[in-house]
C-alpha positions as CSV (number, residue, x, y, z in Angstrom):
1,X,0.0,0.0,0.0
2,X,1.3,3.6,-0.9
3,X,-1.1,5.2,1.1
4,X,-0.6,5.2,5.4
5,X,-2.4,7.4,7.4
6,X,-0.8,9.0,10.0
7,X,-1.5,11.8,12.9
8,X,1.5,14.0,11.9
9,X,-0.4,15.7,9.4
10,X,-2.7,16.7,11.9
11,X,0.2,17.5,14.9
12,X,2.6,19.1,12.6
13,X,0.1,21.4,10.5
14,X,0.9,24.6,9.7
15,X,-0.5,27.8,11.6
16,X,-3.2,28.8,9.3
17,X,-4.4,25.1,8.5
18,X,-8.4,24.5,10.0
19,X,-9.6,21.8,11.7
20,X,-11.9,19.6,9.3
21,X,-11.4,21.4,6.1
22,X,-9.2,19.5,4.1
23,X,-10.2,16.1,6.5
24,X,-10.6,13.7,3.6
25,X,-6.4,14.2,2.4
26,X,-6.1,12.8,6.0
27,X,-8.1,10.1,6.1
28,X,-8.2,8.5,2.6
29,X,-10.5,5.1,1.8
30,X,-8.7,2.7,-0.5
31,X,-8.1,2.6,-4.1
32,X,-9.5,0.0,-6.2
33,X,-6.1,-1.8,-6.4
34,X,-5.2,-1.7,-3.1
35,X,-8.5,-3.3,-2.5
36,X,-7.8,-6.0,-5.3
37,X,-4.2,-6.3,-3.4
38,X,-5.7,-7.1,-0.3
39,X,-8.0,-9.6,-1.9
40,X,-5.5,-11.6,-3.5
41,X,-2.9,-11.6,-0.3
42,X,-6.5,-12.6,2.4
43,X,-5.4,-16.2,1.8
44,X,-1.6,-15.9,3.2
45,X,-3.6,-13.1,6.2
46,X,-5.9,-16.0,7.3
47,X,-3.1,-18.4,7.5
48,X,-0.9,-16.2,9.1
49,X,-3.6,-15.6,11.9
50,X,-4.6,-19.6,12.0
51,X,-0.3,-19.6,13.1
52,X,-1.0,-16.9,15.5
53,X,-3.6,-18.4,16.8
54,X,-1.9,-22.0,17.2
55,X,1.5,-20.6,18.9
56,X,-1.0,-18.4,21.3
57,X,-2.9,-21.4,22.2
58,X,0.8,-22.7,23.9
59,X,2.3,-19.4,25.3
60,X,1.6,-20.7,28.8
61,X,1.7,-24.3,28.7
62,X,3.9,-27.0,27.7
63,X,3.0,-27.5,24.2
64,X,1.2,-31.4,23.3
65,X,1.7,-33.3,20.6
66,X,-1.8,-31.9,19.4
67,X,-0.7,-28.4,19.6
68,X,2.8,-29.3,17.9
69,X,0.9,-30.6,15.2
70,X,-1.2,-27.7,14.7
71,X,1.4,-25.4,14.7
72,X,3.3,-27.9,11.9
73,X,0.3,-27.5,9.9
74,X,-0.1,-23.9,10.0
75,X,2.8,-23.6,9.3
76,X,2.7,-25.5,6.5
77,X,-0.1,-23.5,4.6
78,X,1.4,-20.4,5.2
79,X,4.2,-21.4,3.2
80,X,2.0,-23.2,0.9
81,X,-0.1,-19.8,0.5
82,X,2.9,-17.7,0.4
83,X,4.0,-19.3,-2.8
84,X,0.8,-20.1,-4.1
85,X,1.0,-15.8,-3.7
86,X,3.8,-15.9,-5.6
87,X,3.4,-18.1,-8.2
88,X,0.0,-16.0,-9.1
89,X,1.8,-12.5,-8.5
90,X,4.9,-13.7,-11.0
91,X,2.4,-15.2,-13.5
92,X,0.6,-11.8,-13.4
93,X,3.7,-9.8,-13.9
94,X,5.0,-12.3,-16.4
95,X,8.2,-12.4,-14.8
96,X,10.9,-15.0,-15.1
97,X,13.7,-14.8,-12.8
């Protein structure tokens, strides 16, 4: 994304800028593509959290051979969706190494 929000704008504005007038360069909604972006990396972002969620289950216990396995397995599929991400990002470009 090109496009992240911050506060500075606000903090370090000039003397004569007003509150609320120009609010919308602050706080811009999306583009189209960064939408589309988004959409084709959700698969790899609900793997990731499926990960997150498997390590959190074991930060305070002793990890079984349950939890071991489902942190194996998650894993596993974000690596599989990583290059499933870009296999589909290289085809789009066209690119060959």
């Amino acid at each position: 994304m090109e496009h992240i929000v911050t506060v500075q704008g606000i903090v370090t504005a000039p003397d004569d800028w007003t509150p609320f007038a120009s609010l919308a360069d602050f706080f811009m909604e999306p583009t189209a593509a960064e939408l589309d972006a988004i959409e084709r990396e959700m698969p790899v972002i609900l793997a990731d959290v499926d990960l997150l969620d498997a390590q959190i289950i074991t930060i305070d216990r002793t990890p079984t051979a349950l939890d071991a396995r489902r942190i194996r397995r998650a894993r596993r599929r974000v690596l599989t969706e990583r290059r499933a991400l870009a296999n589909r990002t290289a085809n789009v470009t066209g690119g060959a190494a």
